[in-house]
N, C-alpha and C positions, 0 to 999 in steps of 0.2 A: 366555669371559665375563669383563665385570671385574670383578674383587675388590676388597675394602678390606682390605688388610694392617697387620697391626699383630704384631710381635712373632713372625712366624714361622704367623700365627694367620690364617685369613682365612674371611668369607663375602660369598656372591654380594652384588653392590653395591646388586641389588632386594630390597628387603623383601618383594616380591612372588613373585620368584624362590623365595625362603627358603621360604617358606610352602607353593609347589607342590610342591620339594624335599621337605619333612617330610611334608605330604600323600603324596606316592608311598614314603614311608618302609617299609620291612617288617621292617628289624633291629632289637632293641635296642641293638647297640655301635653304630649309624649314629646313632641318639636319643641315647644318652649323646656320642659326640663332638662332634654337634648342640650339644647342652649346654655341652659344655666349651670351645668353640671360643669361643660367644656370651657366657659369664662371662670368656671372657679378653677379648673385646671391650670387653664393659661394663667391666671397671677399665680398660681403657684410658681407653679414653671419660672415666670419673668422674677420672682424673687429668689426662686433658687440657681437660675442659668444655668437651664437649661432650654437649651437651645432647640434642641429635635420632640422636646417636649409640647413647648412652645407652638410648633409649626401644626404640629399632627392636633394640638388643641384645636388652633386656628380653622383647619380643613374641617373637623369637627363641625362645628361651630358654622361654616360655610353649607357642609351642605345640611344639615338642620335647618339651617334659615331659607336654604332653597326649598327643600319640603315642605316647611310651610306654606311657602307661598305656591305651591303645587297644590295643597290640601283648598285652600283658601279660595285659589282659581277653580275649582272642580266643584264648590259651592255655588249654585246657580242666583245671580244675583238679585234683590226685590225691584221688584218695577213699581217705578211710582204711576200716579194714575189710577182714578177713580174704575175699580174692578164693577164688573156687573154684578147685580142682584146674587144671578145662580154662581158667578164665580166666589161670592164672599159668604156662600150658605156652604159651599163644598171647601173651603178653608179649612184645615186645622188648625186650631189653637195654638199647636207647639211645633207650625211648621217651623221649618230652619232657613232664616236667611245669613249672609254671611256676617253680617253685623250683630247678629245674635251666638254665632258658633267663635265668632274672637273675644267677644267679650267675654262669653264662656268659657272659656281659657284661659284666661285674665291675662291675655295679650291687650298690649296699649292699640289706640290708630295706627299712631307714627311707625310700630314697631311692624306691623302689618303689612301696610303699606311698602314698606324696605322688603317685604319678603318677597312682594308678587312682584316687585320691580325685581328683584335675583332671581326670581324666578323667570324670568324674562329671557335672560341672556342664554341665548344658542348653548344646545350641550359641548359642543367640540370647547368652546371658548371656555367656558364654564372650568371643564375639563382640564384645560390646558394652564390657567391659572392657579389652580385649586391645587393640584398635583404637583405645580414645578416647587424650588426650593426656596422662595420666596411669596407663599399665599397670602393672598389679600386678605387684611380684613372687612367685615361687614359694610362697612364705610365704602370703602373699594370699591367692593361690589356695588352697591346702590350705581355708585357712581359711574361703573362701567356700562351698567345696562340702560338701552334706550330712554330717555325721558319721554312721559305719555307727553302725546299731540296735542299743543298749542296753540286754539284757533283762535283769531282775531275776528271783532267784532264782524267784519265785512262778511267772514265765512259762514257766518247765521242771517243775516241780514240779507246777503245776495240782491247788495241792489235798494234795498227797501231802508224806508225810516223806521227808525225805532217803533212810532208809532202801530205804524204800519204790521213790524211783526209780530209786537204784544198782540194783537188785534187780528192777526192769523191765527194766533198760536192760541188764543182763546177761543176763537171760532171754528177750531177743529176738534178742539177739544171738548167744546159745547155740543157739538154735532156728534161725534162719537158717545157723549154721555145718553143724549136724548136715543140713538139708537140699542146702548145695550140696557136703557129705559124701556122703551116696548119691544124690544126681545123677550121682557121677562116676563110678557103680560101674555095669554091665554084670549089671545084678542076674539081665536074662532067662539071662544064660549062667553066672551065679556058681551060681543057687540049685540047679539039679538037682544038681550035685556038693559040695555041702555034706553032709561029712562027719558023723558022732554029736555027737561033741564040740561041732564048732561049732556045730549045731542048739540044743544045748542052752545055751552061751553067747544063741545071739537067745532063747531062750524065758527066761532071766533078763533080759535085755534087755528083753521087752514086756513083764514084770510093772511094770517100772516107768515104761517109755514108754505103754504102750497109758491109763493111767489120767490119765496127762497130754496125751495127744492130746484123748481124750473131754472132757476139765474146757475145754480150749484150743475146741473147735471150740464147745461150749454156748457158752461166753463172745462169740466172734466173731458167732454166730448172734443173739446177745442185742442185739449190736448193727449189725448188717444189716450 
């Protein structure tokens, strides 16, 4: 294929080419060198004026940075929260979260972040920008595509005091731990061999769980 070299730097001579190339894209360091290749282009370009060079950099450079954040979005993201027993024994080690696949890349946050926001924006739009004779740069772009959802305090709170939600939000979360707590337990083979002692440990135990289950199920029931 011929190339246009500049400085050690080169991409396919088709713009067209470029574009099917990132289209079959599935790396993030193949995105970032994408990237880095088409900004060493573009200063070329801007110091030698040329102009049509310039532009086909720029588009480069554009949809690179949408890929990315195409790649990044198709990472499934880690959920926080305390996993169960069996979900943290079927772990792997070297699962991939997204925050583990950019860094491995040695993409920045910031830089990321601006992808899956371009990546955002409707293709037609996308499309329509990228291709006309004045393409945006990277900046543009962020700035074109939706800004994520801005909730105010009220839209968590619903009503309630601060207190008040800390104080949900841990007691739901306290309740979800204790059940994938004895989820993991083999209770049909634990209970016949339970000891005096530890009988008597659960029977202190439901004094204080049994009157919170019941208050919990009215409440749930209260509202279908």
């Amino acid at each position: 294929m011929n190339t246009i070299a500049r400085h050690d730097v080169s991409l396919p001579s088709s713009y067209q080419q470029a574009k099917k190339a990132l289209g079959e894209c599935v790396r993030l360091d193949e995105c970032k060198t994408w990237l880095d290749k088409a900004a060493a282009i573009k200063a070329y370009a801007r110091m030698a004026n040329d102009a049509d060079l310039e532009k086909e950099a720029t588009r480069v450079r554009a949809w690179a940075k949408r890929r990315m954040g195409q790649i990044i979005e198709a990472v499934e993201p880690l959920h926080t929260g305390r996993p169960s027993t069996k979900n943290r024994a079927c772990a792997r080690p070297n699962s991939r979260t997204r925050k583990s696949v950019i860094e491995a890349a040695g993409i920045g946050e910031t830089s990321a972040k601006e992808a899956v926001r371009i990546a955002s924006i409707p293709q037609a739009e996308f499309d329509a920008k990228v291709e006309s004779d004045n393409p945006p740069s990277i900046v543009d772009l962020v700035q074109m595509a939706e800004p994520p959802p801005k909730h105010n305090a009220e839209h968590f709170l619903k009503g309630r005091t601060k207190a008040q939600f800390n104080n949900a939000i841990r007691f739901a979360g306290a309740f979800k731990t204790h059940a994938d707590s004895l989820a993991d337990v083999p209770f049909g083979d634990v209970l016949p061999h339970l000891q005096e002692l530890e009988r008597e440990k659960i029977r202190e135990a439901l004094k204080t769980i049994e009157p919170i289950y019941q208050a919990v199920k009215q409440e749930l029931l209260r509202h279908g």
